[in-house]
N, C-alpha and C positions, 0 to 999 in steps of 0.2 A: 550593478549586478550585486544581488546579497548573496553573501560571504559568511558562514560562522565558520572563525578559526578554528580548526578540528587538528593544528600541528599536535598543541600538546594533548597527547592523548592519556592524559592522567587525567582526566573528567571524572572517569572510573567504568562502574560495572553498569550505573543508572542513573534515573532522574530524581530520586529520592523521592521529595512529598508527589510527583506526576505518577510514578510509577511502582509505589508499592502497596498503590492502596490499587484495586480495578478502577480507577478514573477516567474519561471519556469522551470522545469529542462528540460522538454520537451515543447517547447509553440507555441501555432499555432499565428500567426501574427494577428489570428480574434478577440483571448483572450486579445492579450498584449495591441489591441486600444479598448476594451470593455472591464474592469472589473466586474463580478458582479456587480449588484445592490446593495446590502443589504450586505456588509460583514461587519461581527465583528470585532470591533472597536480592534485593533493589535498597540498597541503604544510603549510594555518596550521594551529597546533593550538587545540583550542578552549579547551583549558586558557589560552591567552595571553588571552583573555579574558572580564572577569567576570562571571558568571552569579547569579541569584538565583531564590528560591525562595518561595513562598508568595504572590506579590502577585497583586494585583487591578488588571491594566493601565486606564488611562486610556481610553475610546471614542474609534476610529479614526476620526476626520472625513472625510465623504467628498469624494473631488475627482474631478472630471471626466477619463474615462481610465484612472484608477488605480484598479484593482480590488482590493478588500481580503477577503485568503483566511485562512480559518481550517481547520484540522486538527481531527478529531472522531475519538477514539479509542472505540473502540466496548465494547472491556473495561473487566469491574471488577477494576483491580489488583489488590487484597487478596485478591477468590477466584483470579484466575488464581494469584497468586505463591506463597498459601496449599495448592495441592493437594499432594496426596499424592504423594511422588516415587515410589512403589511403584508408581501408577497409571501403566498401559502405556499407555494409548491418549489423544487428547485431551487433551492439554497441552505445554504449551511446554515444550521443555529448560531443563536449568539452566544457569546459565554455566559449572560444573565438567565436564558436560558436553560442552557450547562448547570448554571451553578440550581437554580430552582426545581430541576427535576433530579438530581441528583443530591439535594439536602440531604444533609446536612454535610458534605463531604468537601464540599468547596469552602466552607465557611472559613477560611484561615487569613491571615493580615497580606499573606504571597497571591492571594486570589481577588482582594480586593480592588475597586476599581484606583486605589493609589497607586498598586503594583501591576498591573494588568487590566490589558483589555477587554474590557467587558463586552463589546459588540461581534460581528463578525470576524472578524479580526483575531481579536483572542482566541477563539477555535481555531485558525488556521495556524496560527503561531504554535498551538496544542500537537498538530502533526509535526511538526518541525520538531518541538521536545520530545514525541513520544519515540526517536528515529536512533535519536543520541546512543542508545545502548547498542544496537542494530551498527550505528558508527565505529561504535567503542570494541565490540565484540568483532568487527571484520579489521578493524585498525591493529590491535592486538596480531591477527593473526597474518594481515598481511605486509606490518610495516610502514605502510601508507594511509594517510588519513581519507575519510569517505567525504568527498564533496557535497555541497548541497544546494543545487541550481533551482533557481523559480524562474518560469518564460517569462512573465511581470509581477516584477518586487514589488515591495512596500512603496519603493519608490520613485515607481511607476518605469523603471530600467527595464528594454525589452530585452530579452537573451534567447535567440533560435538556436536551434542545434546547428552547429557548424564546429571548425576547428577549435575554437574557445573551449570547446566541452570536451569535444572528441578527441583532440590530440595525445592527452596524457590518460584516457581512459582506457581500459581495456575490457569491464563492465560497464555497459548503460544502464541504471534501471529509470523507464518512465512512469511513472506514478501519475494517471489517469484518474485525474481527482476536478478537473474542469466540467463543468456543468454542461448538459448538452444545449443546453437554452443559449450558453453567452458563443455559439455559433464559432470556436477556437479551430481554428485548422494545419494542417500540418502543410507547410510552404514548399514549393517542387523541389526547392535548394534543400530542405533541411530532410528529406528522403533520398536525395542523391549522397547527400553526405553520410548520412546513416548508412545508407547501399555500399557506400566505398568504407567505411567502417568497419562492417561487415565482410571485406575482402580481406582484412588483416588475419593475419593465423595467429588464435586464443584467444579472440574476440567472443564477447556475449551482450547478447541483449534482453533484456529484461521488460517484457512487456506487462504493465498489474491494472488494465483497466478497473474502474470499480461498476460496483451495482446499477440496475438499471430496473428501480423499482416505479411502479405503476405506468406502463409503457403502456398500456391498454385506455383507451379515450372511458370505458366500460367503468362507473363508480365502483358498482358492486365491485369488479374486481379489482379495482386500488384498494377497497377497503378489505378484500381478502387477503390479499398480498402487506398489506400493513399491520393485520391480527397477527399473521404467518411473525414476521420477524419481532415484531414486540416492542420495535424501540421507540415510546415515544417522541424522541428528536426528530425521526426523521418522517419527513412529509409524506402526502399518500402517493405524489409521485417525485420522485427523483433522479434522474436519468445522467450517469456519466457515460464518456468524455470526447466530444466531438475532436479531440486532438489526439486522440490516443486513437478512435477509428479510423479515421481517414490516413495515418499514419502505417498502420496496420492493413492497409488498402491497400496503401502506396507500396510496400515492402511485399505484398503477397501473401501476409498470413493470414489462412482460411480462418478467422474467432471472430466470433459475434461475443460480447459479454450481455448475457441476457438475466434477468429477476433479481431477486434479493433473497436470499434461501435461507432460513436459519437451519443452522447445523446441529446434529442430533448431538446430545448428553451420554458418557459412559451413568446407568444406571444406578441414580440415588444420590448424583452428586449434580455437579456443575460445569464440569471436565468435557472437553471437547471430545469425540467418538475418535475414534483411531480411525486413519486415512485407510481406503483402500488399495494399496500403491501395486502397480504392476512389478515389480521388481526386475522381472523374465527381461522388460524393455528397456530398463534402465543400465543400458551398457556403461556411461558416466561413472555411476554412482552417485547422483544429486541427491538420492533420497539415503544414502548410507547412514544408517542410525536413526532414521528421522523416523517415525509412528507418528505423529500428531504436528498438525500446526498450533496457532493458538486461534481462541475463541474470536468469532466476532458475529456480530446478532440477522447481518444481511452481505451474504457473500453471493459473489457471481456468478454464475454457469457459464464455460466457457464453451460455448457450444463451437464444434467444427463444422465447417459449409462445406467440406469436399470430401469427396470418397477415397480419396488419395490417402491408405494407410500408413503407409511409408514417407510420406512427405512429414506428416506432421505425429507425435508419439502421443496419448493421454496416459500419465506416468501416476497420477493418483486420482482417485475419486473422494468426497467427501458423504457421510451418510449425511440425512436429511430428519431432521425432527420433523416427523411423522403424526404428531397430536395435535398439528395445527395444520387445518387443509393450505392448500395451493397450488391455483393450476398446473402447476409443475410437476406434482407429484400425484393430482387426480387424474393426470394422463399416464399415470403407471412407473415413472421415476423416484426412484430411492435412493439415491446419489446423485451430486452433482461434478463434475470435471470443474477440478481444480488446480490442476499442475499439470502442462505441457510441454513437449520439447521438440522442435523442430532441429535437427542434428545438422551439420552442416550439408550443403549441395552445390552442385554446378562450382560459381565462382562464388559462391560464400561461403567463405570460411570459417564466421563466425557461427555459434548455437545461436537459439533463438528462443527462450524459453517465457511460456506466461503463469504469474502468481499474482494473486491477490495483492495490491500495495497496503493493505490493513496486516497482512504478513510481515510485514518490518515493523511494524510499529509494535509500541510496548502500552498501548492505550487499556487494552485487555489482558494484559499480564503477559509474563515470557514463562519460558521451562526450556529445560537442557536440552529438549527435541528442538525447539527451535534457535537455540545456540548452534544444533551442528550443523543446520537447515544454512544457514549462516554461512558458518563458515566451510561446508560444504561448495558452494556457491562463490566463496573467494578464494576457494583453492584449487578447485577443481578447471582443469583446461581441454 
């Protein structure tokens, strides 16, 4: 099972050279010469402090208040890292990649292939750094360090969701990053145990399937849906995460994660449009302070299957750049549903809420909406 020790939570605020420039594990060329505006000031490097590998943390004691979150990565590293670099479609870039489309920003002796993986590998490593501030900022406020589970590590260690994970959690987020190609599915066991997870009072589950771009067999429109977002890294189709659907099956929650949408710009800059957030719905308060998430070049539409308005809440929308066609928006949408909340019901006690997993990360820069986005989310019960 990999392990980065997150006790000492003096790492700090960021990942330094990861995160203070917009650097990227997927990055459109538009992002790498325009970084936001406003981003949070990202200065310690994590290299200052020490890191380990392999262990088996200690069970989080629970206290009153303090919610204890765990990350649930939804790939098996060794197939994702292992594919074919020939294969065009459905799969992650490599870091040489990375580094070649993003020139000259990788160019440093920490990015070279002495210090880092330059294959698949490397990019997926890139999600794991870009999390650390997202760690650092809910560690801070709730006393406990944030976990961080892969189903298959580096080294090749399987870990289903069962008590391992869930006993000392009281947040799950799944991060729906497995390819829908490598066929991952969620095991009868490891929905029973979520189900009974869910029966706990101040329990949450955190659902962030990702994009599900060129779903259409239709070239033309892979190649439409691929101007639409911009980002060269990423294929004409790429479709997540057969672990994150069927899991999402298995529990009841009406969401399809459909397209890849780039998201509209406040005007003249680079700055992500301010959410449209229902507020009226948000009894919680999840969105308390929050206006914007952060950028990212192809986000998901969470589309709802049931007419059941009360089972399941859409708490924000996101506007949709508009200067670039896609089916999605040549059928008359202008926003896409980006933040949902299923409140609790029957015998679940737990919320059930779904965001974007590109929303924790710091690959696109952070800002103080999304600090309270944050720790909204680990304080709130």
């Amino acid at each position: 099972m990999n392990r980065r020790d997150f006790n000492r939570l003096a790492v700090g605020a960021g990942l330094g050279s990861v995160t203070s420039k917009t650097t990227l594990a997927q990055m459109s060329t538009e992002e790498v010469q325009s970084p936001p505006a406003t981003p949070t000031s990202q200065s310690v490097a994590i290299k200052n402090s020490p890191r380990t590998y392999n262990q088996v943390p200690i069970p989080r004691k629970y206290t009153a208040g303090k919610r204890r979150l765990s990350v649930y990565w939804t790939w098996s590293y060794p197939w994702e890292s292992n594919l074919d670099l020939s294969q065009m479609d459905n799969r992650f870039s490599t870091m040489t990649e990375v580094r070649r489309t993003a020139w000259p920003f990788y160019e440093k002796p920490e990015w070279s292939e002495r210090m880092f993986l330059q294959g698949i590998a490397g990019t997926l490593e890139l999600f794991h750094l870009s999390i650390v501030r997202f760690q650092n900022v809910v560690g801070e406020a709730t006393g406990h360090p944030v976990m961080d589970y892969q189903r298959v590590d580096q080294a090749g260690q399987r870990l289903t969701l069962d008590d391992r994970v869930l006993a000392d959690t009281d947040t799950l987020m799944v991060f729906g990053l497995d390819h829908l190609a490598m066929e991952e599915k969620a095991e009868a066991a490891e929905i029973e145990a979520v189900q009974r997870f869910l029966t706990r009072e101040g329990t949450c589950l955190v659902m962030g399937p990702h994009h599900d771009v060129g779903a259409s067999g239709d070239l033309k429109q892979q190649q439409m849906e691929y101007a639409h977002h911009g980002d060269p890294l990423v294929p004409r189709q790429q479709r997540f995460t057969g672990y994150g659907r069927s899991l999402m099956k298995g529990l009841g929650i009406p969401v399809e994660n459909r397209w890849g949408l780039h998201p509209a710009s406040v005007a003249g800059t680079k700055q992500i449009a301010p959410l449209t957030a229902m507020r009226d719905l948000d009894s919680r308060g999840w969105l308390t302070g929050v206006t914007t998430f952060n950028f990212h070049p192809h986000l998901p539409h969470y589309a709802v299957t049931t007419d059941d308005t009360k089972s399941i809440l859409v708490l924000a929308k996101q506007p949709i750049d508009l200067s670039r066609p896609h089916p999605f928006t040549e059928a008359g949408n202008r926003e896409f549903d980006c933040f949902l909340w299923m409140p609790p019901s029957g015998s679940r006690a737990g919320d059930i809420l779904l965001a974007d997993s590109t929303i924790f990360t710091t690959l696109f820069g952070s800002s103080e909406s999304l600090d309270r986005f944050w720790r909204n989310l680990a304080t709130r019960a």
